[in-house]
C-alpha angles and dihedrals in degrees: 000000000000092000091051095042085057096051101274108149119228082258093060099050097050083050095062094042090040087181092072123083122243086224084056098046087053092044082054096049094049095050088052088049092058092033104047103134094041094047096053095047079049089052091034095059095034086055082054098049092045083060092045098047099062091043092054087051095043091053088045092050104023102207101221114116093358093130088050083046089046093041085056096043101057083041089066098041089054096047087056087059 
């Protein structure tokens, strides 16, 4: 839908997911067209999840030090062997 949104036709973007079907992008297209409000709250809310997701993980594992953790890690499992 963003390269839609930007001016891309129906012919460009199957062009650039060649494993999607002309006949499918305009079957998306058309569903977005007579969806509109529903489909950007949808977007809206999935942009804001993909921003979430990584600073819940971030605040679970914090990633400070975790190539030192990892480094020590394989170390001790090498030296049981």
């Amino acid at each position: 839908m963003d390269a839609f949104a930007t001016g891309a036709t129906a012919e460009e973007i199957a062009q650039q997911y060649p494993s999607v079907a002309l006949v499918d992008v305009y079957s998306v297209i058309t569903y977005y067209l007579r969806h509109k409000p529903d489909v950007e709250a949808y977007l809206k809310e999935r942009k804001a999840l993909a921003v979430r997701v990584p600073e819940q993980a971030e605040s679970r594992v914090p990633s400070a030090g975790i190539r030192e953790r990892l480094l020590a890690r394989r170390n001790r499992s090498t030296n049981l062997r």
